[in-house]
C-alpha positions in Angstrom: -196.1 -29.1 -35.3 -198.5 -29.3 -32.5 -197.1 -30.8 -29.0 -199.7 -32.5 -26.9 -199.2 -32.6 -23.3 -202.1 -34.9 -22.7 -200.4 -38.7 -22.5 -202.6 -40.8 -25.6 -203.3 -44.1 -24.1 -200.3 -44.3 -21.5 -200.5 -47.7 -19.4 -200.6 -47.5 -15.9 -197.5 -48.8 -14.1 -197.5 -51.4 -11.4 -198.1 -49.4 -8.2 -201.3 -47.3 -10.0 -202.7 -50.8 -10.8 -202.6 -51.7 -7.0 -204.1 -48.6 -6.5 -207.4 -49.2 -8.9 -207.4 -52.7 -7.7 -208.0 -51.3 -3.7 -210.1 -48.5 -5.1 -212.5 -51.3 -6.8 -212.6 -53.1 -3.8 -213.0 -50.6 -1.6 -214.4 -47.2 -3.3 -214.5 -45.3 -0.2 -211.0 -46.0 0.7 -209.1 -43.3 2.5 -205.6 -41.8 1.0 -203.9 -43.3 4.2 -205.4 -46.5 4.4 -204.6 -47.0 0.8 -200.8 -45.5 1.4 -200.5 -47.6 4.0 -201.6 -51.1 2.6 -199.4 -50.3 -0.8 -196.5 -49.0 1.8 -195.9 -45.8 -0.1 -195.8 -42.6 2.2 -198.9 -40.0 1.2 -197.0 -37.9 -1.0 -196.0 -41.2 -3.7 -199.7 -41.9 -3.2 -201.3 -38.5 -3.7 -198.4 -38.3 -7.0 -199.8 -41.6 -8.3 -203.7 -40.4 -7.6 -202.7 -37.1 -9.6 -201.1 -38.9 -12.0 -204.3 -41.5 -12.6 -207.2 -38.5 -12.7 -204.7 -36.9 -15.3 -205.1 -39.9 -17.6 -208.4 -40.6 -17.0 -208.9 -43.4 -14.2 -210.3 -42.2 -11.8 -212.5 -39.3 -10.2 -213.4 -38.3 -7.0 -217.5 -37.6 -6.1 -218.2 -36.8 -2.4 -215.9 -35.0 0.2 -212.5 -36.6 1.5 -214.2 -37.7 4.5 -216.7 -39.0 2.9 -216.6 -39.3 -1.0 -215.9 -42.2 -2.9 -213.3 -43.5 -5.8 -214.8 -43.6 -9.0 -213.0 -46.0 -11.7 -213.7 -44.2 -15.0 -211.6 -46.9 -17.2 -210.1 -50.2 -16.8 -206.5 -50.6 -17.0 
């Protein structure tokens, strides 16, 4: 039996929607302006952002400073 740590097709929850939603509006959001209009403190948000590149959603292109959000898949 093989065990696959990759999640198949795992939804995003509520607060990782808000987070694609702001991302799409605003691809060169920063981690603490998007922390602070979802009212999560940086580590919840950089948890979530972890959480979203591990399934898929999103990338980063471009420096912190400067980069942008990239949405690789709907939710």
């Amino acid at each position: 039996m093989h065990i696959q740590n990759e999640p198949v097709n795992e939804p995003v929850n509520e607060r990782q929607q808000a987070i694609l939603s702001k991302m799409k509006q605003n691809p060169s959001i920063t981690r603490e302006n998007l922390a602070n209009k979802l009212d999560v403190s940086i580590a919840t948000l950089k948890r979530e952002l972890t959480s979203l590149r591990k399934k898929g959603y999103i990338s980063r292109r471009g420096s912190d400073k400067n980069g942008q959000w990239i949405i690789l898949k709907n939710q």
